[in-house]
C-alpha positions in Angstrom: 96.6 -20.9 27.3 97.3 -20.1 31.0 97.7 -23.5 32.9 99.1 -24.1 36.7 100.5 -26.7 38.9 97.6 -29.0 40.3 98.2 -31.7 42.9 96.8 -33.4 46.5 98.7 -32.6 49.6 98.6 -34.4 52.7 97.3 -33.0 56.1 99.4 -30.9 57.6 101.7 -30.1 54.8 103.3 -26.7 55.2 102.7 -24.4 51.6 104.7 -21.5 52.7 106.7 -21.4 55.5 108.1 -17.9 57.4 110.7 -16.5 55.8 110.2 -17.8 52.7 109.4 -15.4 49.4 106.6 -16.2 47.7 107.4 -17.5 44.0 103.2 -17.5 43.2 100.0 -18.2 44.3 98.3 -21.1 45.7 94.6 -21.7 44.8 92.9 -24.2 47.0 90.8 -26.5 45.0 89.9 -29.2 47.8 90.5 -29.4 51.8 91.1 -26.6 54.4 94.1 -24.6 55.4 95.3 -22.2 57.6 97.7 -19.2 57.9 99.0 -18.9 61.3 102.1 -17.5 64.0 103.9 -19.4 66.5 105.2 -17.5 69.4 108.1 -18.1 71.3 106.7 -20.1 73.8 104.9 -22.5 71.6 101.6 -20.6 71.2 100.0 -20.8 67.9 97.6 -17.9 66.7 95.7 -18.7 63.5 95.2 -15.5 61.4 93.2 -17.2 59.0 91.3 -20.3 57.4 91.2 -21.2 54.0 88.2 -23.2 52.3 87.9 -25.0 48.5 88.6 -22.1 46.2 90.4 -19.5 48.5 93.1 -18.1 47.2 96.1 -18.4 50.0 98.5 -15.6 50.0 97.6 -13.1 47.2 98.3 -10.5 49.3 102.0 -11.8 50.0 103.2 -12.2 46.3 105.3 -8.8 46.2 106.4 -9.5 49.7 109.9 -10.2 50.1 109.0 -13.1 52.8 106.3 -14.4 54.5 105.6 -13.3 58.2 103.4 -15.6 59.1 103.3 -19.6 57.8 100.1 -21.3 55.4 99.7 -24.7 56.0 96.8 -27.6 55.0 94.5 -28.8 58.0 93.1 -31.7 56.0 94.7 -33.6 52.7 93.9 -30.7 49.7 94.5 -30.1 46.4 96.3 -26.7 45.3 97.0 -25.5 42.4 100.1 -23.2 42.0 99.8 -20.0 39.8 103.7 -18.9 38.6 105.0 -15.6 38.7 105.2 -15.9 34.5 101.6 -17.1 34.9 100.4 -13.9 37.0 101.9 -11.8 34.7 99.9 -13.3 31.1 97.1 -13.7 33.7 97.2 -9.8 34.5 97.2 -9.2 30.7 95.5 -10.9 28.7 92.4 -12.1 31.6 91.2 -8.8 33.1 87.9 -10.3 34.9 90.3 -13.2 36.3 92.2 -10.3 37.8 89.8 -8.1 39.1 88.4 -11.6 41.1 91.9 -12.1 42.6 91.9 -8.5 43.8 88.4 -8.8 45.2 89.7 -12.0 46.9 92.0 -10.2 48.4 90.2 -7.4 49.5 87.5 -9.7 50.9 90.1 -11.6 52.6 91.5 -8.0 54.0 87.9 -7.4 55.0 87.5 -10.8 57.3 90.6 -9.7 58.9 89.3 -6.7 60.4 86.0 -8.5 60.9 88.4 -10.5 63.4 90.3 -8.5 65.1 87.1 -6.8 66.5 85.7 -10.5 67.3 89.3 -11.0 69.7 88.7 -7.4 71.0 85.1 -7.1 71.7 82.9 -10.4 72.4 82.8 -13.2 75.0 84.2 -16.7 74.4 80.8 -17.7 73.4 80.3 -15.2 71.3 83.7 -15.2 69.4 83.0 -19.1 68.5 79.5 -18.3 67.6 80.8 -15.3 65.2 83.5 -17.7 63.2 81.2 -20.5 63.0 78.4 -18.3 61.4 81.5 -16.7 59.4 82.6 -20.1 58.7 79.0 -21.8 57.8 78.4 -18.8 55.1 81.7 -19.2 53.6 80.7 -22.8 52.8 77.4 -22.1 51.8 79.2 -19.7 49.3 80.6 -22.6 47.6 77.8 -24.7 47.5 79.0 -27.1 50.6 76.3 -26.5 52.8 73.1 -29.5 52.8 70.2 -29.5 54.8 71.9 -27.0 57.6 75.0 -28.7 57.4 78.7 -28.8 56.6 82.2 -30.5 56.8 84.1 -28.6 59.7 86.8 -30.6 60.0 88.3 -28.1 62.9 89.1 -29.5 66.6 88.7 -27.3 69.1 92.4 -26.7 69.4 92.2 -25.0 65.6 89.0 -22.9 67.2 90.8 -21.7 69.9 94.0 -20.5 68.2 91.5 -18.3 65.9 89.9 -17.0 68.5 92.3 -16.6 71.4 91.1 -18.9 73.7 92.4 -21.2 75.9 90.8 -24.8 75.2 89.3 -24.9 78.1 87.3 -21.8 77.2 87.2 -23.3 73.8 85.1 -26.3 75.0 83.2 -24.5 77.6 81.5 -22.0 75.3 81.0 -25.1 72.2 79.2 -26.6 75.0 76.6 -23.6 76.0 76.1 -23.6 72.3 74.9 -27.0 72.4 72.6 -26.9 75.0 71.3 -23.3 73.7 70.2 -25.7 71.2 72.1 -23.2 68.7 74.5 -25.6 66.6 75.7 -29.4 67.1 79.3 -30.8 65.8 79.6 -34.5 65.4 81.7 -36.4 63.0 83.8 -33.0 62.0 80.4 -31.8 60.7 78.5 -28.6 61.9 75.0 -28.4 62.0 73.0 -25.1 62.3 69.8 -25.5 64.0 68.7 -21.8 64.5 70.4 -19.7 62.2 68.9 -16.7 63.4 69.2 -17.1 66.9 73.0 -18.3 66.2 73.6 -14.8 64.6 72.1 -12.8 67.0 74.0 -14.2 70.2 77.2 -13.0 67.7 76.3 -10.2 66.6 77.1 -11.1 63.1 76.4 -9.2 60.0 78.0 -10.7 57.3 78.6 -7.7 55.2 82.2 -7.9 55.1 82.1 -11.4 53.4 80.5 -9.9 50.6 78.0 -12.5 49.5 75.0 -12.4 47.8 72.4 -14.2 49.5 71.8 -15.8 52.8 72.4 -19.4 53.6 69.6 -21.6 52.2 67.6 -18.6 50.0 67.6 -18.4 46.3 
């Protein structure tokens, strides 16, 4: 039987670092992560956040380095998926490997989903759009309770994903709370009207490919 490397990971603990080839897959099983570049001055854009049962760099395995680094947010648990292990997985689990590939073509999908969010909306409505994005993804894996969810993000990790300064950052957090939209206390976000929230970002989730709306059966 196929098996993998499990284990917890501490808070900012770096998986794969720039530079570095890929030797497998890492599977998050608990916590949050994120893929991100520094720039030469010290800037940090985040390209990508990673919830309990993302899979982190699929897309990079046949690479022959990463461009970009992975790192936890939180303390996680990954599990690590071998090369050898990919290669009985591909053979001899065909649904497990048409899930890794949708995966990764979802996870494609949500990068396109924000580049247009950088390109085309306000502050407001970028933070509003990964929220929402955010909020569903949870609610995908069944971490989502009475309109609410862990978010342990400051608004340093929000800004980086959406190109904004933290000023801005704050600023448009703030006109969501008073809208009456959203509230974040204790590292937890709470949705207060949904659809309102998803019209001020023009948000169709589509792209994340899921099948139901928060809350519905």
């Amino acid at each position: 039987m196929l098996a993998a490397k499990a284990g917890p990971i501490s808070g900012r603990t770096v998986l794969l670092d720039r530079g570095t080839r890929p030797s497998g897959i890492h599977v998050l099983l608990d916590g949050w992560a994120c893929r991100y570049t520094l720039l030469a001055d010290g800037r940090r854009r985040i390209v990508a956040f990673y919830l309990p049962g993302d899979v982190c760099d699929f897309d990079v395995f046949l690479l022959a380095g990463m461009d970009q680094t992975i790192a936890a947010i939180t303390p996680a648990r990954v599990a690590v998926v071998d090369a050898p292990m990919l290669a009985g997985l591909a053979i001899d689990h065909p649904p497990l490997t048409q899930a890794l590939w949708w995966e990764s073509l979802t996870a494609a999908a949500i990068q396109r989903a924000w580049t247009l969010n950088v390109g085309q909306r306000s502050a407001k409505q970028r933070i509003a759009h990964l929220l929402c994005e955010l909020y569903l993804r949870m609610d995908r894996v069944g971490l989502v309770q009475d309109g609410s969810c862990a978010l342990p993000l400051t608004q340093f990790h929000l800004g980086d994903a959406c190109a904004l300064t933290s000023i801005h950052t704050n600023r448009a957090l703030q006109e969501l709370r008073r809208d009456g939209l959203l509230s974040l206390e204790a590292r937890r976000l709470t949705i207060h009207d949904w659809p309102a929230l998803v019209d001020l970002a023009a948000f169709d989730p589509a792209y994340l490919q899921l099948p139901k709306e928060p809350g519905t059966s």
